[in-house]
C-alpha positions as CSV (number, residue, x, y, z in Angstrom):
1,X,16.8,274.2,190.5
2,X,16.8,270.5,189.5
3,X,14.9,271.3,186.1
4,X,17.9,273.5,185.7
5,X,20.8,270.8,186.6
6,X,18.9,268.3,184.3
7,X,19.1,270.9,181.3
8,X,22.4,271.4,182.1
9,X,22.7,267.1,182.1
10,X,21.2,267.0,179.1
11,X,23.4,269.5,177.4
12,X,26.5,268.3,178.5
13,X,26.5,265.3,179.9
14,X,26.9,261.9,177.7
15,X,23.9,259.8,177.2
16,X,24.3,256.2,175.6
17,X,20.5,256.0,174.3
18,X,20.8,259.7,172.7
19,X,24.1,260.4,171.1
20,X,24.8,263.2,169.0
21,X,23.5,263.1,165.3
22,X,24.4,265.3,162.3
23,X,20.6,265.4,162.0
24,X,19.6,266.3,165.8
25,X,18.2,269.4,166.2
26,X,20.9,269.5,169.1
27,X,23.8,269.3,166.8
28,X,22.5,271.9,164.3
29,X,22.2,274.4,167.3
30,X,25.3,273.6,168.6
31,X,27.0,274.2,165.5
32,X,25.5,277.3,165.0
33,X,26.7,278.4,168.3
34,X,30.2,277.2,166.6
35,X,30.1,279.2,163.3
36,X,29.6,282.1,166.0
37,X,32.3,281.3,167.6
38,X,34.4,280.4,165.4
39,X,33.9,283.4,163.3
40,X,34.6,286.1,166.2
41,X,38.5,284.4,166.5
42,X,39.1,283.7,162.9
43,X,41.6,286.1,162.9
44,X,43.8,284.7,165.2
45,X,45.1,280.7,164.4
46,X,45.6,279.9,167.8
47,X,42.1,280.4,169.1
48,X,40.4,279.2,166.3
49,X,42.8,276.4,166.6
50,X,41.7,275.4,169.9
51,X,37.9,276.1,169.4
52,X,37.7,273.6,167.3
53,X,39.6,271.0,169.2
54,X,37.4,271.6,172.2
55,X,34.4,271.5,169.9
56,X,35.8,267.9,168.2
57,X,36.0,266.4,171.6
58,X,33.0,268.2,172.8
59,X,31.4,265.8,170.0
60,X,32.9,263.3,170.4
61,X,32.3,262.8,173.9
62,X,28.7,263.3,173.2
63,X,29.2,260.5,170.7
64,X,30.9,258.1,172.6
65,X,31.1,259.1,176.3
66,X,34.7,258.4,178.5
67,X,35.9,256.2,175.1
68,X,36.8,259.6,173.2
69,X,40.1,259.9,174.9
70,X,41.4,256.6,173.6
71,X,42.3,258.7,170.5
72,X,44.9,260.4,171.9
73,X,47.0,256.8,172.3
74,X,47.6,257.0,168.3
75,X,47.8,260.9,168.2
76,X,50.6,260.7,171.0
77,X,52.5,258.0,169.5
78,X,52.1,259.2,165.9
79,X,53.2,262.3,165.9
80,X,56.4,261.6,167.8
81,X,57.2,258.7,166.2
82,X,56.9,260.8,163.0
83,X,59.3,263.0,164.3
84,X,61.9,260.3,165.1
85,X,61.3,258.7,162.1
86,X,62.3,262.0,160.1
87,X,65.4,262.5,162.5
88,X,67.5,259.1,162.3
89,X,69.5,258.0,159.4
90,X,69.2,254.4,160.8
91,X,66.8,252.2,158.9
92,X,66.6,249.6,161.2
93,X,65.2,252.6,163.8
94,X,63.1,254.4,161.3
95,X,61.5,250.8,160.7
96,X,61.4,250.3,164.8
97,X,59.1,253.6,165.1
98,X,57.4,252.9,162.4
99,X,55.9,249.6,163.3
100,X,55.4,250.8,166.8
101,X,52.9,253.4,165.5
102,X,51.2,250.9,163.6
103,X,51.4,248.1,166.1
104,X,49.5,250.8,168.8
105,X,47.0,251.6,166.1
106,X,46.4,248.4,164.7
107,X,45.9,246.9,168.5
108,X,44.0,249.5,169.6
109,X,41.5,248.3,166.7
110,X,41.9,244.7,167.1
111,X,41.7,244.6,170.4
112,X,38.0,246.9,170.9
113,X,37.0,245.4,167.2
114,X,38.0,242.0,167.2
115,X,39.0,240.6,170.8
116,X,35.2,238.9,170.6
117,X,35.4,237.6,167.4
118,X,38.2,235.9,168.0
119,X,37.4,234.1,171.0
120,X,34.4,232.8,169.4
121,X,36.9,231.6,166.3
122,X,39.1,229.8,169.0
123,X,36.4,228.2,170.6
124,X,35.0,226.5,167.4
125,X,38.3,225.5,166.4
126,X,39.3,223.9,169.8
127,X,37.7,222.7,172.9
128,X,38.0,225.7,174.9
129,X,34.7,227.6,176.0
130,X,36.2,231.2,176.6
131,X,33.5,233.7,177.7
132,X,33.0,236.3,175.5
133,X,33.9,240.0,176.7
134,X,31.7,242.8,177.3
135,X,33.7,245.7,175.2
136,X,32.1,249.0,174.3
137,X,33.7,250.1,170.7
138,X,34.4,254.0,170.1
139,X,32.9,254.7,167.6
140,X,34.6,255.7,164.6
141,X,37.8,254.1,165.5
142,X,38.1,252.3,162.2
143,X,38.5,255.8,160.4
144,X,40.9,257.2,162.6
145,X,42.9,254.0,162.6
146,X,43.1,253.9,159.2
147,X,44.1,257.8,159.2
148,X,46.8,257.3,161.6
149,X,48.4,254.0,159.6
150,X,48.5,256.2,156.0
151,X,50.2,259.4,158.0
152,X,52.9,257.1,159.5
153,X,53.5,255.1,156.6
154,X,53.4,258.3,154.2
155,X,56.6,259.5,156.9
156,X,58.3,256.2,156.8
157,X,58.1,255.9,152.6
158,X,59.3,260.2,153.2
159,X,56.2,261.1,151.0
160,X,55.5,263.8,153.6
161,X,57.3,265.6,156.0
162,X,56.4,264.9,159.5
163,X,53.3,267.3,161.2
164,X,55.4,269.8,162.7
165,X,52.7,271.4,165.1
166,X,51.2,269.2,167.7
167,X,47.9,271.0,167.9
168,X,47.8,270.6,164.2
169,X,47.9,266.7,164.2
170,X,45.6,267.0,167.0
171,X,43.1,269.1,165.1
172,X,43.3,266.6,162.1
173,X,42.8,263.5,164.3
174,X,39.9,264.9,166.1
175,X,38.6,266.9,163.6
176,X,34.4,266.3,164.1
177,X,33.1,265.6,160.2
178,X,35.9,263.3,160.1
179,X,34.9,260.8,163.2
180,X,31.8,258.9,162.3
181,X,32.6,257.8,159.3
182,X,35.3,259.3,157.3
183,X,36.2,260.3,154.4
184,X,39.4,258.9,155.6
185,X,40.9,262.0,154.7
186,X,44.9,262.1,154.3
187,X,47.0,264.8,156.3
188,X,48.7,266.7,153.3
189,X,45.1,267.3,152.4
190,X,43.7,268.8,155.2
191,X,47.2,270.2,157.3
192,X,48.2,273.1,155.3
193,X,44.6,274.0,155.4
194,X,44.7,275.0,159.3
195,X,46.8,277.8,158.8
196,X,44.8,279.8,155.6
197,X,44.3,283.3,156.1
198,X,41.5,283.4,154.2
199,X,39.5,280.2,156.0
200,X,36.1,281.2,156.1
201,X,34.9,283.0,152.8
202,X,31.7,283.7,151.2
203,X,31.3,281.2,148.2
204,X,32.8,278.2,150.9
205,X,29.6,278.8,152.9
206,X,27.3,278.8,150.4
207,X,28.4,275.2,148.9
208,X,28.2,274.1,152.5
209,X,24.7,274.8,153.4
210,X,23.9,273.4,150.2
211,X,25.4,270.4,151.1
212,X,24.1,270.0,154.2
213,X,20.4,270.7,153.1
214,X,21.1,268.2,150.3
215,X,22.4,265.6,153.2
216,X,19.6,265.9,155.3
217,X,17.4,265.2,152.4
218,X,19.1,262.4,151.5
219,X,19.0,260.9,155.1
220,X,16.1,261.9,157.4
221,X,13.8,262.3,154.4
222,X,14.2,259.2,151.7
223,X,16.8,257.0,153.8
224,X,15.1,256.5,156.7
225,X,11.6,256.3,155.5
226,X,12.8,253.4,153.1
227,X,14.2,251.9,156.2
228,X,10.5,251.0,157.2
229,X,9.6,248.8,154.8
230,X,13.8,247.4,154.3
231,X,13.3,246.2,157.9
232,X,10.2,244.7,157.6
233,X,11.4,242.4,154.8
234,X,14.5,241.7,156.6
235,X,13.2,240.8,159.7
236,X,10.5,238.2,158.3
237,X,11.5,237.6,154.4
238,X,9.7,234.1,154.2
239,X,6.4,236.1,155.0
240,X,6.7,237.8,151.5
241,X,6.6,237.3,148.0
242,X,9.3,237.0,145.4
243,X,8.6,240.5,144.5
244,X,8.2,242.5,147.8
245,X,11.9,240.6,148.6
246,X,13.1,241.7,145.3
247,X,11.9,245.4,146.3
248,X,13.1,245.1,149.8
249,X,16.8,244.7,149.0
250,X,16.9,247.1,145.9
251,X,15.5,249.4,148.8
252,X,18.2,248.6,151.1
253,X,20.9,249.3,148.3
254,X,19.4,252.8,147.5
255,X,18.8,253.4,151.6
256,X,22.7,252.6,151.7
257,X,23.8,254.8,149.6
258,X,21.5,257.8,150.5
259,X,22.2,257.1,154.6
260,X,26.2,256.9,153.9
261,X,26.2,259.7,151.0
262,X,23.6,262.0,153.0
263,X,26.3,261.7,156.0
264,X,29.1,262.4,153.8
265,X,27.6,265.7,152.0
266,X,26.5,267.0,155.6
267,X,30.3,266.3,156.8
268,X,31.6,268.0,153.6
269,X,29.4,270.5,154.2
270,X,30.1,271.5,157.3
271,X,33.6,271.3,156.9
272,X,33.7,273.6,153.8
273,X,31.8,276.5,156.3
274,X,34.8,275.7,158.6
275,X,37.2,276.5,155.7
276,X,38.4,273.0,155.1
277,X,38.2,271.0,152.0
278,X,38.1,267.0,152.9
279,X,37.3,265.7,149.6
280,X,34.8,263.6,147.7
281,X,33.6,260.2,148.9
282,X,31.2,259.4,146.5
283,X,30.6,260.1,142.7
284,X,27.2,258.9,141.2
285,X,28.5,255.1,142.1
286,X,25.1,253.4,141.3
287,X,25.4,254.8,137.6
288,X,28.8,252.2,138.1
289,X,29.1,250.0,134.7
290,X,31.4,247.5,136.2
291,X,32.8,247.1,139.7
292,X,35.9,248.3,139.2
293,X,34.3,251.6,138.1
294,X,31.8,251.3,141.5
295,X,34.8,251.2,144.1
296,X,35.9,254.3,142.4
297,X,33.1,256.0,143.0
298,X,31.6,254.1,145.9
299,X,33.4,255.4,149.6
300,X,36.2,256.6,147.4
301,X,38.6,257.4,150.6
302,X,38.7,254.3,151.4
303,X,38.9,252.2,148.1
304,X,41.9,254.9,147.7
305,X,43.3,253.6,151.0
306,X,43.0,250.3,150.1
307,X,44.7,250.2,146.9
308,X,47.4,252.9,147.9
309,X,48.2,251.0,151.1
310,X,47.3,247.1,150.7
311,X,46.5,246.2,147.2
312,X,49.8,247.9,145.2
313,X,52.5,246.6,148.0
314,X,50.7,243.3,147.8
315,X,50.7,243.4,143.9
316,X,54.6,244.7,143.9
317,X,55.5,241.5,146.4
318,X,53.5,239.2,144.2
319,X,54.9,240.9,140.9
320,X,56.6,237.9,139.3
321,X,53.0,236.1,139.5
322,X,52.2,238.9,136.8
323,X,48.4,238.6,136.5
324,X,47.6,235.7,138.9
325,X,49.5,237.5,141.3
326,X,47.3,240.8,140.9
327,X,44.2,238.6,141.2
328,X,46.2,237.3,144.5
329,X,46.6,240.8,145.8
330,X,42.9,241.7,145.0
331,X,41.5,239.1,146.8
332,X,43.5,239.9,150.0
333,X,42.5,243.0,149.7
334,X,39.0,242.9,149.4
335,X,39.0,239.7,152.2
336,X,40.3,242.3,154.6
337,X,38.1,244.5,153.0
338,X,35.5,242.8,154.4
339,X,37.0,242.1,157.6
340,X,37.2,245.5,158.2
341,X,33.3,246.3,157.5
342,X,32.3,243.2,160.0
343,X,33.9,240.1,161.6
344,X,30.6,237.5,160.6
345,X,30.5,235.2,157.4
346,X,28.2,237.3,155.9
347,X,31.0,240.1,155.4
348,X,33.5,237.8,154.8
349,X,31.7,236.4,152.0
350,X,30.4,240.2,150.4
351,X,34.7,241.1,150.4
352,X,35.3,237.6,148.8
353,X,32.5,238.2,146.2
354,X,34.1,241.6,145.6
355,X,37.0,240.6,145.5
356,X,36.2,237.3,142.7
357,X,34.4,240.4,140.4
358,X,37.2,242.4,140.6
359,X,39.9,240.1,139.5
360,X,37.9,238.7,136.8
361,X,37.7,242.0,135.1
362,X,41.1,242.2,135.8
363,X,41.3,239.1,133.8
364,X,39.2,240.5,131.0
365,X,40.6,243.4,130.6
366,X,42.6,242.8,127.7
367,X,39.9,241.8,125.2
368,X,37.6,244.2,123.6
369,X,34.5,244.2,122.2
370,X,34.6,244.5,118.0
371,X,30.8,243.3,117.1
372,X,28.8,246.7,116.6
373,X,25.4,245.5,118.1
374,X,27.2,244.2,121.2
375,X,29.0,247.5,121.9
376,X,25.5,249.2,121.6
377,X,23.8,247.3,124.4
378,X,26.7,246.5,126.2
379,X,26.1,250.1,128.9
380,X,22.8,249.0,129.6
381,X,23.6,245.0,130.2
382,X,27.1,246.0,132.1
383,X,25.2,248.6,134.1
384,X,21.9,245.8,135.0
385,X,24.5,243.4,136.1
386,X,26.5,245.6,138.1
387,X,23.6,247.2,139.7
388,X,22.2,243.2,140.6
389,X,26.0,242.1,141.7
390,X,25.9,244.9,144.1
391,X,22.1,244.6,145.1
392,X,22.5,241.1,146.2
393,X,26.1,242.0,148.3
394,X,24.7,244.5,149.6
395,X,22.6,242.0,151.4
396,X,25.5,241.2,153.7
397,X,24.7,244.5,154.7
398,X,21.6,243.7,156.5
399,X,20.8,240.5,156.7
400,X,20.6,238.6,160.1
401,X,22.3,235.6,159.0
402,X,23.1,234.0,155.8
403,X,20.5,231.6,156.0
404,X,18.4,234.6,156.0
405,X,20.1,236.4,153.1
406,X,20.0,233.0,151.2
407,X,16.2,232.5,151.8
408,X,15.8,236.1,150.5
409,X,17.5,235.6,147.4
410,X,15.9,232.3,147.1
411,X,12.8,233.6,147.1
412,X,13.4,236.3,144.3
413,X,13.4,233.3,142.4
414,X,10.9,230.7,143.6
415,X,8.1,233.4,144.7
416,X,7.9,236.1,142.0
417,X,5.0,236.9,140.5
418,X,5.2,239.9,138.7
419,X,0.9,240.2,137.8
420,X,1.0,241.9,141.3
421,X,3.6,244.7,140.6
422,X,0.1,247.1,139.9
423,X,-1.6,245.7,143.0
424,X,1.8,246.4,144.9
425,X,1.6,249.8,143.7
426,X,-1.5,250.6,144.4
427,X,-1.7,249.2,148.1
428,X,1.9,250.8,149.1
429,X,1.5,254.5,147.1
430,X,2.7,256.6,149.5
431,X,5.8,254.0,149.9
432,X,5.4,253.4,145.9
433,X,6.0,257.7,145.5
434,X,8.9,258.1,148.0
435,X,10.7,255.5,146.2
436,X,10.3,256.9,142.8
437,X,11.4,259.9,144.8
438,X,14.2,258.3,145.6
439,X,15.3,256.4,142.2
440,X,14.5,260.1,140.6
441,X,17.3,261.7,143.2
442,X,19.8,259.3,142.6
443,X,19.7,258.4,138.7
444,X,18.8,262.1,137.4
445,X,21.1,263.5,134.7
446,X,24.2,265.5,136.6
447,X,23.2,268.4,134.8
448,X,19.9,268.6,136.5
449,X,21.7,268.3,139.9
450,X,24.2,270.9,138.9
451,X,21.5,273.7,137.8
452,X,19.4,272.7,141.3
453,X,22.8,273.7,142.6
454,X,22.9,276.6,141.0
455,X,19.9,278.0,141.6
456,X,20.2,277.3,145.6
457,X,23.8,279.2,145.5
458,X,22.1,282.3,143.8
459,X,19.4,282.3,146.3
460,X,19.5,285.5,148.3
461,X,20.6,284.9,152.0
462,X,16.9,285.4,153.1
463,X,15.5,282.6,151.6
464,X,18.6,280.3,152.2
465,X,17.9,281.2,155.9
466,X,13.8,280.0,156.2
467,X,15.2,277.4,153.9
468,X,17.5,276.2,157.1
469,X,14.7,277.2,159.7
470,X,12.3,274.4,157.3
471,X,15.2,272.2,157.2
472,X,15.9,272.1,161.3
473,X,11.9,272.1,162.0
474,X,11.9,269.0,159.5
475,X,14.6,267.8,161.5
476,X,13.4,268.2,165.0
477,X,10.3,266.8,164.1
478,X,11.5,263.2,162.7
479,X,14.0,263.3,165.6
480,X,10.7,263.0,167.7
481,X,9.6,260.1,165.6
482,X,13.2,258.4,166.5
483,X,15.7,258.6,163.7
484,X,17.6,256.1,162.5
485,X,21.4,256.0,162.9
486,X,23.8,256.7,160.1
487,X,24.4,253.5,159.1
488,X,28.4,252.9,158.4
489,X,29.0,254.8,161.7
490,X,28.7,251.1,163.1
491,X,32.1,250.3,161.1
């Protein structure tokens, strides 16, 4: 009987030291036992309606514990606010509701995210020696803040209507892919979806278990195993050569991007088997040849969100600067930008650095290149520096400290010896092949990716099926060899 209860437990019951993972052979049986669900009451929108709200806090729950129902503050006072918003003719009260949703969201997030950082600020600026708080932070509540502050502000400038439908909003809010991290998706996006007839079809499916197979690969295969070698550099940089620091942080970039892409095709996966289209979050960013052209392909929800909701207002209010004050507006963007990813110097200082290449291409933007030879090599040197500029940000990332982060860049330069690269090779080879693995996954030719993609979706069912059974096993066994968390679910 007690083996019993403590299955039960583990089902059920929240455990800090093993939350729920998109890669846990837990979750994929648990969504299975969704899709079941979920397809039995697709016919009727209020029970498929509600099993997925049960579901979303289901997960969530087993993602954060108690902490999950702290979204319903900004769902409560969102929606009606919303609603009063959209029913006076009174500026002066449509502007009262409207900073009342955002004051709830925006504290909510201050206080869970940022109540520690800055009591540590006041101390070092006077002589007070406040003691630092012990605050558990739900996760994900940066998304959903940032979700909740576009719908009311979307209201209040009347470029929606209001969510009629409580249990819609709710369903949005809470909706699972969505929590961890993002895409921050927008509500006239995802809303009118809810209601579609024809939610689950055929074709939808398909693309989602594609996804998801392609997500898991990117993670639980090449991610983590690059995160082996990534932390021992990290941890102990001084103890390494120019060279092995030089390939630690271009393995950190490329673990980045395959951790926080690899969630993001799993959560578009999944959602397109639900019937919902969330969008695209990334696009190929590492092929970037400038920055500006990386932070439109790099998290694209929320470089959208940014510039839709801090950097145009801020470059409309600064207009009569003209180009010093879009430069202005850029860098309060990307400062809060950073902000937002982490409260230490080290973040601070990557939204800064961001924020300086940014407006300097800004700056540049109005001269061209005319000198033939120059426009010939300019891809491949634009592409090497943005591919360096982002390598060493990255850095931010990871790092410790920024004593750490300088000592590794520092050594880049004052340890490299390159004679070794063959030695390196041949002593790490099995490290050496996943990250040509890697490199090969990321920077092959679209139109490779698109015909692996078309092969998969022509696949009869059969072999998509022993495909998932090898995908879960692969799973469940590197969940055994503890996993590493998705990496942006910590913003």
């Amino acid at each position: 009987m007690q083996d019993f209860l403590n299955i039960l437990k583990n089902l059920f019951v929240f455990n800090p030291t093993a939350q729920i993972s998109f890669i846990s052979g837990y979750f994929l049986f648990a969504f299975t036992f969704l899709l079941l669900i979920y397809s039995l009451v697709s016919h009727n929108l209020q029970a498929r309606k509600w099993t997925l709200i049960v579901f979303n806090f289901f997960f969530y729950y087993k993602l954060t514990g108690l902490l999950c129902l702290i979204i319903l503050v900004p769902i409560l006072v969102d929606f009606y606010c919303a609603k009063a918003i959209s029913k006076t003719e009174s500026e002066k009260r449509k502007q009262l509701f409207m900073y009342l949703s955002i004051f709830c969201s925006l504290g909510l997030l201050i206080y869970f995210k940022y109540t520690n950082f800055f009591l540590v600020l006041t101390n070092a600026l006077t002589a007070n020696s406040f003691s630092l708080l012990k605050i558990a932070i739900p996760v994900g509540i940066s998304f959903y803040v940032f979700r909740s502050i576009s719908y009311i502000l979307d209201v209040y400038n009347e470029k929606i209507d209001p969510v009629k439908s409580f249990s819609n909003y709710l369903l949005y809010m809470t909706f699972f892919p969505l929590l961890i991290s993002g895409p921050i998706t927008r509500v006239e996006l995802f809303e009118p979806q809810i209601e579609d007839k024809q939610l689950i079809q055929k074709e939808k499916v398909k693309e989602g278990l594609y996804l998801v197979f392609k997500g898991i690969i990117k993670k639980a295969i090449f991610a983590d195993y690059l995160s082996l070698y990534v932390a021992l550099i990290f941890n102990t940089p001084e103890g390494y050569t120019g060279l092995e620091n030089l390939v630690g942080i271009s393995c950190f970039t490329l673990q980045l991007y395959l951790d926080f892409s690899g969630y993001t095709d799993i959560a578009v996966g999944i959602s397109k088997m639900l019937g919902f289209d969330i969008g695209i979050n990334f696009n190929e960013p590492l092929k970037s040849r400038s920055i500006t052209d990386f932070w439109r392909r790099w998290h694209i929800s929320l470089s959208e969100w940014l510039r839709d909701y801090l950097y145009f207002p801020l470059n409309f209010y600064f207009r009569k600067l003209r180009i010093s004050g879009a430069i202005l507006a850029m860098f309060i963007t990307f400062f809060i930008c950073g902000i937002w990813h982490g409260t230490t110097l080290l973040f601070i200082l990557f939204g800064l650095l961001h924020g300086m290449a940014l407006s300097w291409e800004i700056f540049i933007r109005k001269y061209t290149i005319k000198n033939s030879f120059l426009k010939a090599v300019a891809p491949v040197f634009s592409w090497t520096f943005t591919f360096s500029f982002i390598m060493v940000t990255f850095i931010s990332m990871r790092a410790e400290s920024l004593s750490s982060a300088a000592g590794i860049v520092s050594g880049i330069f004052t340890k490299m010896d390159l004679s070794k690269a063959i030695l390196f090779i041949t002593v790490q080879g099995m490290f050496s092949a996943m990250l040509l693995g890697a490199i090969l996954l990321i920077f092959v030719p679209t139109v490779l990716k698109d015909k692996v993609k078309a092969i998969f979706l022509k696949t009869p069912l059969i072999g998509k099926i022993a495909l998932f059974v090898i995908i879960v096993q692969i799973v469940v066994e590197l969940e055994n060899q503890n996993i590493v968390p998705f990496i942006y679910a910590q913003y």
